[in-house]
N, C-alpha and C positions, 0 to 999 in steps of 0.2 A: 728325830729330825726328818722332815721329808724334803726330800728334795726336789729340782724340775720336773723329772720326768713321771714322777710318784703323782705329782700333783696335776701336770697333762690326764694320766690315765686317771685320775678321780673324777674331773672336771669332764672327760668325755665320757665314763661311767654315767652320771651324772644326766647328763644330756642325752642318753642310750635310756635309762631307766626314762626320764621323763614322756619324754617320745614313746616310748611303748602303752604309760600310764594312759596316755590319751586314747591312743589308739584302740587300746582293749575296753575302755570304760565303754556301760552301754548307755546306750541317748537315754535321758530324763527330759520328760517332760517341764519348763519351767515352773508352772505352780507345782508340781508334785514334792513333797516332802520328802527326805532321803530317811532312808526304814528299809528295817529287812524285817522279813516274815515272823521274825520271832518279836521283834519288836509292837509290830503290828498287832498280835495275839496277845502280849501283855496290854498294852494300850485298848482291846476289846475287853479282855480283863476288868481291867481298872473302871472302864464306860457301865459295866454292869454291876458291878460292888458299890462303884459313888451313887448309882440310880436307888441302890437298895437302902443305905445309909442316908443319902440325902433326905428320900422320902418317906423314910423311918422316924426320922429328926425331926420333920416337919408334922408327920402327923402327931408324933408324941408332945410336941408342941403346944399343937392346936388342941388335944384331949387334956393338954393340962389347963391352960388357961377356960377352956370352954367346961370343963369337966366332966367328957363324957368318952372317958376311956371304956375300951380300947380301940371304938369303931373308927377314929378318926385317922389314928395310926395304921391300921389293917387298913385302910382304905387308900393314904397316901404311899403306904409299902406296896402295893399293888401299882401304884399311878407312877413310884418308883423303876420297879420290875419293866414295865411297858415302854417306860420313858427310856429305859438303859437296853431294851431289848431294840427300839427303835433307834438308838446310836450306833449300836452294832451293827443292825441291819441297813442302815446308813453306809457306814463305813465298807460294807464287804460290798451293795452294790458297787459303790465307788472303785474300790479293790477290782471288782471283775470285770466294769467297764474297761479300767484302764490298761489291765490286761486283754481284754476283748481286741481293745485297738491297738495292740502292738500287731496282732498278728492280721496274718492276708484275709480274705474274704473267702471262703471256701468254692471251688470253682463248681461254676453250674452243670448239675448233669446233661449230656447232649443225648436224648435215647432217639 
């Protein structure tokens, strides 16, 4: 059973925590996706595994119907490799702009 005073002090518990949540959260950007670093590193992950299997698939594809294994495969696993290297390297500029702009501008030296 709780009673009035049980439920006062939850209810301003409550309103203590919430108030603090805001407070301490740090600013996001609006387009920015919410992610933490490890999240991030698996999702680079993933960008270069599906590059290598997409472009595996397709080239094995094309060497079957055209019938000229295996050039066609090695050729799109490579076009894979690049294409998932360039997601990555996508992704991390992105990552270090948007850490670039958090922070201040480094002050100019006066000699």
């Amino acid at each position: 059973m709780v009673d009035k005073d049980d439920r006062a002090t939850l209810d301003d518990l409550g309103k203590r925590l919430h108030e603090a949540e805001a407070t301490h959260r740090p600013p996001r950007a609006p387009d920015e996706p919410p992610g933490t670093a490890v999240g991030m590193a698996a999702r680079m992950g993933v960008e270069l595994v599906v590059g290598l299997v997409v472009g595996g698939m397709v080239g094995w594809g094309f060497d079957y119907l055209l019938g000229t294994r295996p050039w066609l495969m090695l050729l799109f696993f490579l076009l894979g490799i690049a294409a998932g290297m360039r997601n990555v390297m996508r992704m991390a500029s992105a990552m270090n702009a948007r850490e670039g702009s958090d922070k201040d501008p480094p002050a100019a030296n006066k000699e």
